[in-house]
OpenMM code with the backbone's topology and positions (N, CA, C; nanometers):
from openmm import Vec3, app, unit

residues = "UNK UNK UNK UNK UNK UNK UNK UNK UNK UNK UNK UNK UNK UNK UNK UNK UNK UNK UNK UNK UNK UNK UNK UNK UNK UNK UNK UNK UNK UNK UNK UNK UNK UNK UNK UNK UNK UNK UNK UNK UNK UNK UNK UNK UNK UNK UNK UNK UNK UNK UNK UNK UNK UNK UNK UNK UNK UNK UNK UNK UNK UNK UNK UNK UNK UNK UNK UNK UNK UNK UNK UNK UNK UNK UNK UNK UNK UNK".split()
positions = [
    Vec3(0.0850, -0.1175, 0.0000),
    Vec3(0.0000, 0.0000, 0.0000),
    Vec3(0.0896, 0.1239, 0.0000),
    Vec3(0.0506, 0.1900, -0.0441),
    Vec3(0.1346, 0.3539, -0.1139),
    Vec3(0.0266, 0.4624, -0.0290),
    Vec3(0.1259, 0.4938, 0.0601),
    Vec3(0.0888, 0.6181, 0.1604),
    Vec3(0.0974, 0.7265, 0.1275),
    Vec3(0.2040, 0.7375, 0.0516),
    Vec3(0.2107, 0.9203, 0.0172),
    Vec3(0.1180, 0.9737, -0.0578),
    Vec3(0.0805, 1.1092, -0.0026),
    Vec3(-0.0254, 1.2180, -0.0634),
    Vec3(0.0518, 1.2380, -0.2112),
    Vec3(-0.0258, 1.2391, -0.3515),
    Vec3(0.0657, 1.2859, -0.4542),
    Vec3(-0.0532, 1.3543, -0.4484),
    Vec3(0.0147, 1.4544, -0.5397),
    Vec3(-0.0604, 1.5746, -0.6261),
    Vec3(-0.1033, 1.6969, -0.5163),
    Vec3(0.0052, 1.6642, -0.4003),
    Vec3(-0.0278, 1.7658, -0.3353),
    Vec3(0.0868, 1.8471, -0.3532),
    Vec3(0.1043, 1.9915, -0.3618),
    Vec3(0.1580, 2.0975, -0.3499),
    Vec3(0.2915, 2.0526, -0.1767),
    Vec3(0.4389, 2.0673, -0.2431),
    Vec3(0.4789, 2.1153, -0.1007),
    Vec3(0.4960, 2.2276, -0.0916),
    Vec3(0.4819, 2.2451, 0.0929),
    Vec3(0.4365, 2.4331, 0.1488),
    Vec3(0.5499, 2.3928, 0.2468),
    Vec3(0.6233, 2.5043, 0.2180),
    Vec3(0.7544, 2.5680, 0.3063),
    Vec3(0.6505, 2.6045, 0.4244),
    Vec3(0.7034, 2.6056, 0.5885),
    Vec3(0.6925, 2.6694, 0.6847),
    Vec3(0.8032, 2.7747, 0.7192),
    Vec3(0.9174, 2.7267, 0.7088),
    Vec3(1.0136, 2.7690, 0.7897),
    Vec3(1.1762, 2.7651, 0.6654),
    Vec3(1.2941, 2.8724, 0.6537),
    Vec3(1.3646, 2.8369, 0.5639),
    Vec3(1.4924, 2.8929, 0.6889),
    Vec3(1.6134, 2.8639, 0.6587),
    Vec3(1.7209, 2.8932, 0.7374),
    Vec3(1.8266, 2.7862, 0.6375),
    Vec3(1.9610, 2.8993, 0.6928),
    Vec3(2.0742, 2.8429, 0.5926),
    Vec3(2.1829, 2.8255, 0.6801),
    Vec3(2.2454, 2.6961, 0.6684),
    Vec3(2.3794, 2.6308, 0.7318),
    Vec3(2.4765, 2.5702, 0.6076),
    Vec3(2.5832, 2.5761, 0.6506),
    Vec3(2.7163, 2.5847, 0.5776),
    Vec3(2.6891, 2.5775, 0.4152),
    Vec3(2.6720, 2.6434, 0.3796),
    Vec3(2.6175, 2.6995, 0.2215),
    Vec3(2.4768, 2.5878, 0.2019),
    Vec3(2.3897, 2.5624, 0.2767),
    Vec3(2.3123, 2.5175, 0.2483),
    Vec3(2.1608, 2.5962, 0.2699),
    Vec3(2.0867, 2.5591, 0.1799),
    Vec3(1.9479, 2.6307, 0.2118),
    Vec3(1.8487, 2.4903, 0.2852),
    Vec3(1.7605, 2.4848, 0.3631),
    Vec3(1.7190, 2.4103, 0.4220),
    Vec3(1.5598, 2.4457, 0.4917),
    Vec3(1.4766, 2.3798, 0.4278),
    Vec3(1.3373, 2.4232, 0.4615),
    Vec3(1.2692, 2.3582, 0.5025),
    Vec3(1.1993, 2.3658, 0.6154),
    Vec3(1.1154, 2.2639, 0.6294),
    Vec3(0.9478, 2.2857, 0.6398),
    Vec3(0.8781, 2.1452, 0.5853),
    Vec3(0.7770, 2.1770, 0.5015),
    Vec3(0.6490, 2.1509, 0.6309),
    Vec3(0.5692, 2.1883, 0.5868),
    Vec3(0.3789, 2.1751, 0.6655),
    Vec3(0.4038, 2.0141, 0.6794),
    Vec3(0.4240, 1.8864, 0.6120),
    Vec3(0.3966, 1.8136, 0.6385),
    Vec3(0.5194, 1.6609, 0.6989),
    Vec3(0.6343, 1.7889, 0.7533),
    Vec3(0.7553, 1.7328, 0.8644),
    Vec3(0.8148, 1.7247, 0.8048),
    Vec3(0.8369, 1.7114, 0.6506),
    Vec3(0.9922, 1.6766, 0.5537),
    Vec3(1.0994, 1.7883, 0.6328),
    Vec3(1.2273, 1.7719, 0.6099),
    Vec3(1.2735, 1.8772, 0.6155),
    Vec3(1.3882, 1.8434, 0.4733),
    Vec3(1.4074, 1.9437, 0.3690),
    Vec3(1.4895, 1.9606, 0.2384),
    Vec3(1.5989, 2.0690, 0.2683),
    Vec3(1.6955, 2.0152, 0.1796),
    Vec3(1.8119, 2.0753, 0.1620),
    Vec3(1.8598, 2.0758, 0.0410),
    Vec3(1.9334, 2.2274, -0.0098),
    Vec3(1.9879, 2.2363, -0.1464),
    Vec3(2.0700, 2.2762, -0.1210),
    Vec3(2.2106, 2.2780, -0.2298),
    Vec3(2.3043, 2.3049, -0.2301),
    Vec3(2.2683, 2.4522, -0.2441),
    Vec3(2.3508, 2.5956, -0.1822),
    Vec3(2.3221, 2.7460, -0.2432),
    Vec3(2.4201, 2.7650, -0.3868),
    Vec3(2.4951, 2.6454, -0.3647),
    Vec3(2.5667, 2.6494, -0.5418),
    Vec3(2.4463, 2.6343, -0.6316),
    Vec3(2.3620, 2.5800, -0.6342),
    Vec3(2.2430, 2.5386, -0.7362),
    Vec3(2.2112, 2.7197, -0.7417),
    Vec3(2.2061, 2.8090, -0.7043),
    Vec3(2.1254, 2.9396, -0.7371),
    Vec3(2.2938, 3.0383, -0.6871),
    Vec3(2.3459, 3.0470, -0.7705),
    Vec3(2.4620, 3.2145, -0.7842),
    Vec3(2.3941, 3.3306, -0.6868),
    Vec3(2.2522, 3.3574, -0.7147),
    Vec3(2.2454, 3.4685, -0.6269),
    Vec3(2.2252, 3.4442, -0.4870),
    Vec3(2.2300, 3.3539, -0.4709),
    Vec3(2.1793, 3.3303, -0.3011),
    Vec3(2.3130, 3.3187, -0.2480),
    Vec3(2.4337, 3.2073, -0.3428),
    Vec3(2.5167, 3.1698, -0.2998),
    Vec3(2.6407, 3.3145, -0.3098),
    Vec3(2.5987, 3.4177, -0.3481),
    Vec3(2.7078, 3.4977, -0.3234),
    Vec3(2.6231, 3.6316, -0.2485),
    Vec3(2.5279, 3.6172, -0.2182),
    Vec3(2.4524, 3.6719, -0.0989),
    Vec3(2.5336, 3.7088, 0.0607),
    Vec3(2.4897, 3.7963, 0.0824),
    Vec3(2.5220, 3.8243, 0.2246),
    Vec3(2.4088, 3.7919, 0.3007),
    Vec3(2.4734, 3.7560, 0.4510),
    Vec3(2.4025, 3.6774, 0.5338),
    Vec3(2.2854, 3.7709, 0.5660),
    Vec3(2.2612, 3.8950, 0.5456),
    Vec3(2.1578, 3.9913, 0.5865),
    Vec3(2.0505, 3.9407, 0.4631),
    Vec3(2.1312, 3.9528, 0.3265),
    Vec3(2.0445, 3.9396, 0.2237),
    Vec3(1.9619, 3.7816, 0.2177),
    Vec3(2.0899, 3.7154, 0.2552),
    Vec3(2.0038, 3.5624, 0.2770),
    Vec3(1.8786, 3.5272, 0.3704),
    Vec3(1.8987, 3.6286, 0.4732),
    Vec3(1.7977, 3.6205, 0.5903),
    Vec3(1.6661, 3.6728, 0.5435),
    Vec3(1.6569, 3.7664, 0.4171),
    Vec3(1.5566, 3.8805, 0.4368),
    Vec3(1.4650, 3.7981, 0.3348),
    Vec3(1.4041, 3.7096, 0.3585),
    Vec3(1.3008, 3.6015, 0.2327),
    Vec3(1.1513, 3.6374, 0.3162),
    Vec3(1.0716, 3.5747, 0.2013),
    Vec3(0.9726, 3.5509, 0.2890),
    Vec3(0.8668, 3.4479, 0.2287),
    Vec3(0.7909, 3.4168, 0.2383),
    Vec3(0.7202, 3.2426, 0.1741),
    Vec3(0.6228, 3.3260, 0.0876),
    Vec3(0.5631, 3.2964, -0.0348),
    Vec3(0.5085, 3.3595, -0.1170),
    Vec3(0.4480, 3.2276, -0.1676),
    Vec3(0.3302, 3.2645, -0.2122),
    Vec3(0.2238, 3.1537, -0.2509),
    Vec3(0.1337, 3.0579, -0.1913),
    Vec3(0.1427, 3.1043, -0.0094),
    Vec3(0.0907, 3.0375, 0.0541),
    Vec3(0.2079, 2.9560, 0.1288),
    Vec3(0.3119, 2.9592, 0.0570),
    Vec3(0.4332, 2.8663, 0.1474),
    Vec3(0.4799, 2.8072, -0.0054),
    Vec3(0.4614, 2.8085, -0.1285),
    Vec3(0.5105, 2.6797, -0.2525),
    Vec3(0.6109, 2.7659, -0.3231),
    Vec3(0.6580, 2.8914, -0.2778),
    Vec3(0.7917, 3.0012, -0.2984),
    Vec3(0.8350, 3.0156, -0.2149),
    Vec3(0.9499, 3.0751, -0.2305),
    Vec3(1.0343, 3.1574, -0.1548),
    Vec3(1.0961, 3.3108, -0.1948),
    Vec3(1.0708, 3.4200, -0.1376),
    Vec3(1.1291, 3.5275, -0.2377),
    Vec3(1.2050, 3.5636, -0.1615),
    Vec3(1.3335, 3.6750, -0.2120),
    Vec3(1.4003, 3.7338, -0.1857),
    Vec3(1.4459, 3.8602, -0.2372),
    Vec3(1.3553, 3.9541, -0.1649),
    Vec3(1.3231, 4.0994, -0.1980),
    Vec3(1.4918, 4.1567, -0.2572),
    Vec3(1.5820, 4.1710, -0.1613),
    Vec3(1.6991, 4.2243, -0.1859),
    Vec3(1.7675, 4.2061, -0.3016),
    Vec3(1.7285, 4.0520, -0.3430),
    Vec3(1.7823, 3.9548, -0.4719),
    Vec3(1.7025, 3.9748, -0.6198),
    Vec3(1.5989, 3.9976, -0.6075),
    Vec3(1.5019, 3.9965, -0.6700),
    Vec3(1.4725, 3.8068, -0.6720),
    Vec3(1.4913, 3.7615, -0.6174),
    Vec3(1.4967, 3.5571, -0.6389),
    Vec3(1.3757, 3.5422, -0.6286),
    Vec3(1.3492, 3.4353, -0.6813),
    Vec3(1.2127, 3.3585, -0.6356),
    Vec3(1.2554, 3.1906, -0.6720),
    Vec3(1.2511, 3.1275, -0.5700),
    Vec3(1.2354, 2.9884, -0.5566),
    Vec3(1.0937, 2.9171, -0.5443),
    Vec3(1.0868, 2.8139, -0.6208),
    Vec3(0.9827, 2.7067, -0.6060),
    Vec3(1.0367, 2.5903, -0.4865),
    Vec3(0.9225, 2.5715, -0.4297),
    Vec3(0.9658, 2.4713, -0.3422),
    Vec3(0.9866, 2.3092, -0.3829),
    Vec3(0.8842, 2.2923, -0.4823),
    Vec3(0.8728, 2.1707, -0.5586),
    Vec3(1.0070, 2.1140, -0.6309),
    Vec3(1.0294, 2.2959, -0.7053),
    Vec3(1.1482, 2.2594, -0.7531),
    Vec3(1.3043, 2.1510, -0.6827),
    Vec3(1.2687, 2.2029, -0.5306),
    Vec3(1.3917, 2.1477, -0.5101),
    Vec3(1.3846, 1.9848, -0.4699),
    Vec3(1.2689, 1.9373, -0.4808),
    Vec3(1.2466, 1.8018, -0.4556),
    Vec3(1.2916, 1.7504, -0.6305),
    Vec3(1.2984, 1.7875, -0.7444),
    Vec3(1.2716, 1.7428, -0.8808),
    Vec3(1.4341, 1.7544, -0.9419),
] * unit.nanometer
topology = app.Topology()
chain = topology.addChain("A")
for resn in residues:
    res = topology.addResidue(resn, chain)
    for name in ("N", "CA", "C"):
        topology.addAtom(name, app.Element.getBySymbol(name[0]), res)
């Protein structure tokens, strides 16, 4: 039997970054990690600029006003 919810949307709660990593964890307990090499602007970001995001779409983005960035959350599972 196959438990996992598909076709559901993942929703960021919470995002924070450790040793060049971005790391989010989602509404339904995952917690994900990407390399900040995968995105140039994050990865040559200052720690003020890295901090200043905020969840966009209900939680299925991430933006970063200072950067102009926008991350998908899905994306980083794919």
């Amino acid at each position: 039997m196959n438990t996992l919810v598909k076709n559901k949307p993942a929703i960021a709660q919470k995002v924070r970054f450790s040793d060049n990593m971005l790391i989010a964890q989602l509404e339904d307990g995952r917690v994900i990690s990407v390399p900040l090499e995968w995105f140039p602007k994050l990865r040559d970001a200052s720690e003020k600029e890295l901090n200043n995001w905020r969840l966009i779409g209900g939680g299925i983005g991430i933006h970063w006003e200072d950067l102009d960035e926008d991350l998908s959350v899905e994306g980083f599972l794919h």
